[in-house]
C-alpha positions as CSV (number, residue, x, y, z in Angstrom):
1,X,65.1,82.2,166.6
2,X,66.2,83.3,163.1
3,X,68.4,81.1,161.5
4,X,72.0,82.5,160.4
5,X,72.3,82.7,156.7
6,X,75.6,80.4,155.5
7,X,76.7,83.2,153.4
8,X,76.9,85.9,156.0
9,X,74.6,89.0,156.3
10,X,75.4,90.7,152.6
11,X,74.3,94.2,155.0
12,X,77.7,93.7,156.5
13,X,79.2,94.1,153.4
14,X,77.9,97.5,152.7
15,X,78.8,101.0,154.0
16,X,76.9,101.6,156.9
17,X,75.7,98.1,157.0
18,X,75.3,96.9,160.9
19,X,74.9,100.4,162.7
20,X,72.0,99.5,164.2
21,X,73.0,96.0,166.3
22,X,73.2,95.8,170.1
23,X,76.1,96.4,172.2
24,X,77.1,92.9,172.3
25,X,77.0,92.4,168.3
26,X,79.2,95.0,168.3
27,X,82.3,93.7,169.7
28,X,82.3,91.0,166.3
29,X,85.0,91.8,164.5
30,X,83.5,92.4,160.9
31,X,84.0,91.2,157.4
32,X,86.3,93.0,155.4
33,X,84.4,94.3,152.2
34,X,84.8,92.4,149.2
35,X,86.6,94.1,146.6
36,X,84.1,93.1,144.0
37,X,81.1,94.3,145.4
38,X,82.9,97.8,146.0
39,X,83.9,98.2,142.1
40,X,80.0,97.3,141.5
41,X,79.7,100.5,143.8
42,X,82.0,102.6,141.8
43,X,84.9,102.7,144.3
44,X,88.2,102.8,142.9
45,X,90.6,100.3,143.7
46,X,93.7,101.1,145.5
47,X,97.2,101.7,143.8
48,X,100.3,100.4,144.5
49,X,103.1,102.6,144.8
50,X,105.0,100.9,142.0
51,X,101.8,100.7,139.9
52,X,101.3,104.6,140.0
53,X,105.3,105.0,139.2
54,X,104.2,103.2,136.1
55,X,101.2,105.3,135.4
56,X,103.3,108.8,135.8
57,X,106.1,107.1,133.7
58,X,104.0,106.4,131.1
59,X,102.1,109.6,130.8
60,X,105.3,111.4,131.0
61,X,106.7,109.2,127.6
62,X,103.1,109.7,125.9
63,X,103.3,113.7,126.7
64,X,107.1,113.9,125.2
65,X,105.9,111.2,122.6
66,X,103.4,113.8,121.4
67,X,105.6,116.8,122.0
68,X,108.5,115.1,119.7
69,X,105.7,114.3,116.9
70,X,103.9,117.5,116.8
71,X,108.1,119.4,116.7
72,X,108.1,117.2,113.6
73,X,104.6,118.1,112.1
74,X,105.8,121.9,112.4
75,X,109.2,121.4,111.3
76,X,107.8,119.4,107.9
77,X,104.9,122.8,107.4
78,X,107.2,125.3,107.9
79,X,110.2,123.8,105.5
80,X,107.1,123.5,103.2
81,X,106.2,126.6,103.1
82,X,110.2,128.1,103.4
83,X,110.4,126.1,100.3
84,X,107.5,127.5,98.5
85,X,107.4,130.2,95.6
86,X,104.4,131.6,96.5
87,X,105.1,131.7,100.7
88,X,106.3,135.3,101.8
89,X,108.1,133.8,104.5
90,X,111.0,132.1,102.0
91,X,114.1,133.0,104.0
92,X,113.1,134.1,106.9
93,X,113.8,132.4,110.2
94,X,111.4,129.4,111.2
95,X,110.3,129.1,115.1
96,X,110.0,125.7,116.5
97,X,109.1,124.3,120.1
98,X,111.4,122.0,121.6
99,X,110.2,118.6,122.7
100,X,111.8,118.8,126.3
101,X,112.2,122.7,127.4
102,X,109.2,123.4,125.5
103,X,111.0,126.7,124.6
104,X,110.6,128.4,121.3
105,X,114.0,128.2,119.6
106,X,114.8,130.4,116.2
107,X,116.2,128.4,113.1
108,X,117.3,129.5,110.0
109,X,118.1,127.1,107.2
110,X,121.6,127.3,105.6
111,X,123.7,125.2,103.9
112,X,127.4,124.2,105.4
113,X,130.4,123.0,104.9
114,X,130.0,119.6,105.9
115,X,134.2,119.7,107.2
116,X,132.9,122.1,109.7
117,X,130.5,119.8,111.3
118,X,130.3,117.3,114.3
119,X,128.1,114.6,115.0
120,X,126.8,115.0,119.0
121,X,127.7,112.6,120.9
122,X,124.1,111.9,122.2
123,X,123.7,110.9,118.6
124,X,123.5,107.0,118.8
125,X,124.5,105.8,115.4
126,X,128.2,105.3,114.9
127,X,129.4,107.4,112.3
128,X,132.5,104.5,110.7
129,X,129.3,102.3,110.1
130,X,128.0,105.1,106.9
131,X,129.3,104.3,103.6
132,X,128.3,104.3,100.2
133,X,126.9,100.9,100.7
134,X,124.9,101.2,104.2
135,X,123.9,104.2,102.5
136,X,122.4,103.4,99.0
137,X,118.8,103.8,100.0
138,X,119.6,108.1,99.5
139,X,123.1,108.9,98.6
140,X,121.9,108.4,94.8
141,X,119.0,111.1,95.2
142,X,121.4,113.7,96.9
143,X,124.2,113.0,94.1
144,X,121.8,113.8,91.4
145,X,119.1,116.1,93.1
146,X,120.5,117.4,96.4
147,X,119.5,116.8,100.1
148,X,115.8,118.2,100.1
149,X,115.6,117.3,103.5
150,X,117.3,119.3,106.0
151,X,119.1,118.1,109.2
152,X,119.5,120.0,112.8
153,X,122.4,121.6,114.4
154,X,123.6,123.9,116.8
155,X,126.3,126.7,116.7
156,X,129.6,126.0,118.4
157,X,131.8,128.3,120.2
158,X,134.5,127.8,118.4
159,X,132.4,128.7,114.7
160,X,132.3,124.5,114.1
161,X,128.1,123.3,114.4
162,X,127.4,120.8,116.6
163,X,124.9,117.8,114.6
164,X,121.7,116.9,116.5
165,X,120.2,114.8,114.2
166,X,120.5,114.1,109.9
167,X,123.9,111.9,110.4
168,X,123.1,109.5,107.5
169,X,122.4,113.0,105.3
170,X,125.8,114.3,106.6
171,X,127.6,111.0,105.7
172,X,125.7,111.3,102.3
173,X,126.3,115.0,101.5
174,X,130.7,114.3,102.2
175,X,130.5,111.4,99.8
176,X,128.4,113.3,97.1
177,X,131.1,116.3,97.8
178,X,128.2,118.9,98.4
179,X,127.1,121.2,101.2
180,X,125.0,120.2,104.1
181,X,121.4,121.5,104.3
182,X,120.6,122.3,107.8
183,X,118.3,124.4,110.2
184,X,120.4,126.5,112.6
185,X,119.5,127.0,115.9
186,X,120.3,127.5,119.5
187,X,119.0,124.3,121.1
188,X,118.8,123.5,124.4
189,X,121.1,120.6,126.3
190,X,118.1,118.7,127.3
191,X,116.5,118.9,123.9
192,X,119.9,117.3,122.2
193,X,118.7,113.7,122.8
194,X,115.0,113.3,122.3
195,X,115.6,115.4,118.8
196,X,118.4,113.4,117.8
197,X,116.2,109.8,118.0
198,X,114.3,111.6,115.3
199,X,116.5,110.7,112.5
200,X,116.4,107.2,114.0
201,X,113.0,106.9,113.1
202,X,113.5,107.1,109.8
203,X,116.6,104.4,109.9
204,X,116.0,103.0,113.0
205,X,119.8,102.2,114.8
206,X,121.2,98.6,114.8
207,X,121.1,96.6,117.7
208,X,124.8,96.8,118.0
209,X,124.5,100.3,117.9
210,X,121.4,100.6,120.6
211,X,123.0,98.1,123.0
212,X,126.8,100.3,122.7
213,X,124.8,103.6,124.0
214,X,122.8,101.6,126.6
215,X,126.2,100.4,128.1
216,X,127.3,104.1,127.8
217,X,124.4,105.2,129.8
218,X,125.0,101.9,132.4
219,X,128.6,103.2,132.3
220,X,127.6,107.1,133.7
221,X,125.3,106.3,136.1
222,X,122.1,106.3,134.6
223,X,121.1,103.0,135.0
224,X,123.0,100.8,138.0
225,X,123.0,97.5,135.7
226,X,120.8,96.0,132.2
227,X,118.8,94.5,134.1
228,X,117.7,97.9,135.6
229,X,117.6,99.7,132.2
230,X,115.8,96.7,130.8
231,X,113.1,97.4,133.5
232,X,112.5,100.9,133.0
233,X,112.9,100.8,128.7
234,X,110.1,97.4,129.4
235,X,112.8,95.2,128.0
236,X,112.3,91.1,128.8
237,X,115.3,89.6,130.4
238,X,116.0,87.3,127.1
239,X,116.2,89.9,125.1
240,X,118.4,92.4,127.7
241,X,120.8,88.8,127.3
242,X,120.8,89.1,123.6
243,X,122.0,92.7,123.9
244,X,124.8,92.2,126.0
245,X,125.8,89.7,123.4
246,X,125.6,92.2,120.7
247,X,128.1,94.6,122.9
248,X,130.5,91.8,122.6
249,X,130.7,91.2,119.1
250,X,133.8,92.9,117.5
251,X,132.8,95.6,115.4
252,X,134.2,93.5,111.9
253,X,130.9,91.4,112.2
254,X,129.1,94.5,111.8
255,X,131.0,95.7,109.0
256,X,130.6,92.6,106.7
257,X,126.6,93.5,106.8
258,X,125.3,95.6,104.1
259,X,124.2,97.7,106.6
260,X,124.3,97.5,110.5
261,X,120.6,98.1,110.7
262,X,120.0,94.7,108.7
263,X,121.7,93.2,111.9
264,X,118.7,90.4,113.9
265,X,118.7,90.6,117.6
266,X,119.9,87.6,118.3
267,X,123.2,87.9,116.0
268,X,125.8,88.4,119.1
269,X,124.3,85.0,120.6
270,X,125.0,83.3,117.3
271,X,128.2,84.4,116.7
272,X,129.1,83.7,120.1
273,X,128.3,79.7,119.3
274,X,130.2,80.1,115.7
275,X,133.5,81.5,117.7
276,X,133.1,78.0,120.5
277,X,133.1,76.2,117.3
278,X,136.0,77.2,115.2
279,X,136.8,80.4,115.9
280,X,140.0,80.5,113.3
281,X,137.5,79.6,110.2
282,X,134.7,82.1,111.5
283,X,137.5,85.0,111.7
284,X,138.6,84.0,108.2
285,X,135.8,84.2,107.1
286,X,134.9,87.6,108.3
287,X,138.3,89.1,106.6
288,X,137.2,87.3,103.7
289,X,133.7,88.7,103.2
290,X,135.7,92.1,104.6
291,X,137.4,92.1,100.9
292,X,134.2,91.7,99.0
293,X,132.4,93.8,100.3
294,X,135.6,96.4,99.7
295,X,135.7,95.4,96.3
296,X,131.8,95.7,95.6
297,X,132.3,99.7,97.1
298,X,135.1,100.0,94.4
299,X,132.9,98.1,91.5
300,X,129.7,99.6,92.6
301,X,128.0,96.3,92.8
302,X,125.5,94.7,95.1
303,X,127.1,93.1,98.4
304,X,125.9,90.0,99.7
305,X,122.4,90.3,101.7
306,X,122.1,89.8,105.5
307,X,121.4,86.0,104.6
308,X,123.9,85.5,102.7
309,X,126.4,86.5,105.2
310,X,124.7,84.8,108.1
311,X,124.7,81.2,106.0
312,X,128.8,82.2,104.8
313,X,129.3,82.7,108.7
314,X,127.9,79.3,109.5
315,X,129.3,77.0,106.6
316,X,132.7,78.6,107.4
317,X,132.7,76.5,111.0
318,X,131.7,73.3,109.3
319,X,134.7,70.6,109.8
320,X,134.7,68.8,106.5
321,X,137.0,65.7,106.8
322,X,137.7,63.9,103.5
323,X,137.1,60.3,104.6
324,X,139.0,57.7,103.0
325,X,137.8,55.7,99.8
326,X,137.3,52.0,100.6
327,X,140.1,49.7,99.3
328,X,140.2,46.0,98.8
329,X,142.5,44.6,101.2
330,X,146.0,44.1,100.6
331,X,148.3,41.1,101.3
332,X,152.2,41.6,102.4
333,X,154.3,38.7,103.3
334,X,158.3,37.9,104.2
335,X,160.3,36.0,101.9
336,X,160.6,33.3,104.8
337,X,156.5,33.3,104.6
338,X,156.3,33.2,108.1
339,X,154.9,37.1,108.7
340,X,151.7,38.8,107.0
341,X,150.3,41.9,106.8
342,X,147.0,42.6,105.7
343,X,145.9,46.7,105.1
344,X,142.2,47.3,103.7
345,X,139.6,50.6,104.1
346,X,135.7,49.0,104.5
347,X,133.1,51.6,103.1
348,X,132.5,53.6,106.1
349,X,136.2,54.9,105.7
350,X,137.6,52.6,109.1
351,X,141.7,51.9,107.9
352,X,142.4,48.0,109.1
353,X,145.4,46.3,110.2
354,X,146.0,42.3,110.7
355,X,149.7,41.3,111.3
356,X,150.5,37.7,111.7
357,X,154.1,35.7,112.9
358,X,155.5,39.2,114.3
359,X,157.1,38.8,117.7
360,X,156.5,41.1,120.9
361,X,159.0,43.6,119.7
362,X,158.2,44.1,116.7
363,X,154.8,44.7,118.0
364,X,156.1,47.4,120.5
365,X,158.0,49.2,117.5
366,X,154.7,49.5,115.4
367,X,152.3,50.6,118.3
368,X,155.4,53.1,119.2
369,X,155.4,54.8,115.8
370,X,151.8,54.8,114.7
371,X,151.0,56.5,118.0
372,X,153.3,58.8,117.5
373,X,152.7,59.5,113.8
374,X,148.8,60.1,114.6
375,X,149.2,61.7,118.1
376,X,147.7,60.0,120.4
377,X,147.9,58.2,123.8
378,X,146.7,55.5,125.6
379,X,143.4,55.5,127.0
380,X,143.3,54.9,130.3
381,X,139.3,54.1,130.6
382,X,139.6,51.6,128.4
């Protein structure tokens, strides 16, 4: 009689293995094929539903990733060769494929009044956040040379253009008082969003600014909560938290920064502890550093950095109590010499009292008005 092997019989474990065994080997219910020996094998392992909606989501973002990047490649080579002496093709109409659509779209390049042009809404950068401070890194070079690069927008109905992305440029052209170089071009709806991120790349969007259109997009449907749109954009749950603080910060705290892109992450969370802390200081503070950075607009100076305003923020909720300076005791008496009182401050700033020969009234009447004068009560625990 052959003895059993302890590990089993390994040509159970293999397709086909154990065809050939009697009848009454048959009926043993067999050992399920181990997973290991089947990738050594070449099999595949099985997918999970959710695991091949991940796969499909993220070929879909790697496929519009490379559709938006090479629409930017042709974009840069064609304005190139627009702006060229030697290309034939100066002024004539450039033909770029949309990200999304994948259709061909016509643009020409003109310049516009910049009066006669509106930001999309799908445009995530607030527009009151652009001024000659957030925007020092290029409003110098358009003042003195120009915009040399273009932005994109659409024709409107009613002869107004419709801005899909180049905001910062728009902002910059109004304040140097010049015309706004753009490419013109019929694009489609579902192109509108994925171009205007562009820009963003550039000058990424705050955090303030990225977590106001995520609760726009929670707010019309397209995602049922944060904790939804922080699973499908791969967001951790600490960081979804710190966004929904930065939604609740009032907008002023955004202002006082030299530019809302300087903003950290976790700057809602912090100033959400400053406000439990003194909240009156922290909001005078803001108005204050409101007026400098006003005043450094007017002067053409350099505002305070990101830092500085962070460490401002946090010395403003500081309680600084001026504690008394010690003070050798002193000695009051009656002309009878039958009652004393002795007042003195010991170096850790405590105020003492001793009174001596005053009766239970008196007593009463002094306990009465210093609790009174100081605002306090009697403590029950004690």
């Amino acid at each position: 009689m052959v003895k059993p092997n302890k590990y089993g019989n390994i040509d159970e474990l293999l397709p086909g293995g154990g065809e050939e065994t009697d009848s009454s080997s048959s009926t043993r219910k067999r050992r399920r094929p181990s997973p290991a020996l089947g990738a050594m094998q070449g099999e595949r392992r099985p997918i999970s539903v959710t695991e091949s909606l991940k796969e499909e989501k993220a070929k879909a973002e790697r496929a519009l990733e490379e559709a938006t990047s090479k629409f930017e490649d042709e974009k840069q080579e064609l304005l190139r060769l627009l702006e060229s002496k030697e290309s034939e093709e100066k002024g004539k109409p450039i033909v770029l494929t949309m990200p999304v659509t994948q259709q061909e779209v016509v643009f020409e390049l003109q310049r516009i009044d910049p009066s006669k042009i509106d930001v999309s809404p799908e445009n995530e950068r607030i527009q009151e956040f652009l001024d000659e401070i957030s925007l020092r890194d290029i409003l110098p070079s358009i003042r003195k040379q120009g915009q040399q690069f273009p932005g994109t927008v659409r024709p409107k109905k009613d002869g107004r253009f419709e801005l899909i992305e180049g905001s910062r440029r728009l902002k910059a052209a109004v304040l140097a008082k010049k015309p706004y170089l753009a490419l013109v071009g019929d694009v489609p709806d579902a192109d509108v969003r994925e171009l205007s991120v562009i820009e963003n790349k550039h000058q990424d969007v705050s955090y303030f600014e990225k977590a106001k259109a995520w609760e726009r997009q929670i707010n019309d449907g397209e995602f049922a909560n944060w904790t939804q749109l922080g699973a499908a954009k791969g967001i951790s749950s600490s960081n979804i938290n710190r966004y929904k603080a930065c939604v609740e910060l009032d907008e002023k705290f955004v202002r006082i920064l030299p530019s809302p892109s300087d903003m950290p992450l976790s700057y809602g969370e912090m100033i959400s502890k400053l406000r439990k802390k003194n909240e009156r200081s922290l909001l005078a503070k803001v108005d204050e550093l409101l007026e400098l950075r006003k005043e450094s607009m007017k002067e053409g100076g350099e505002s305070l950095g990101v830092e500085e305003v962070i460490k401002a923020l946090k010395s403003s909720v500081r309680v600084r109590q001026a504690q008394p300076k010690a003070k050798a005791p002193v000695l009051y008496k009656s002309p009878e010499g039958d009652r004393f009182l002795k007042h003195g401050i010991t170096n850790k700033g405590t105020t003492k009292f001793e009174i001596d020969g005053a009766d239970e009234e008196s007593l009463s009447k002094i306990v009465e008005f210093l609790t009174k004068t100081l605002g306090v009560e009697l403590n029950e625990s004690n």
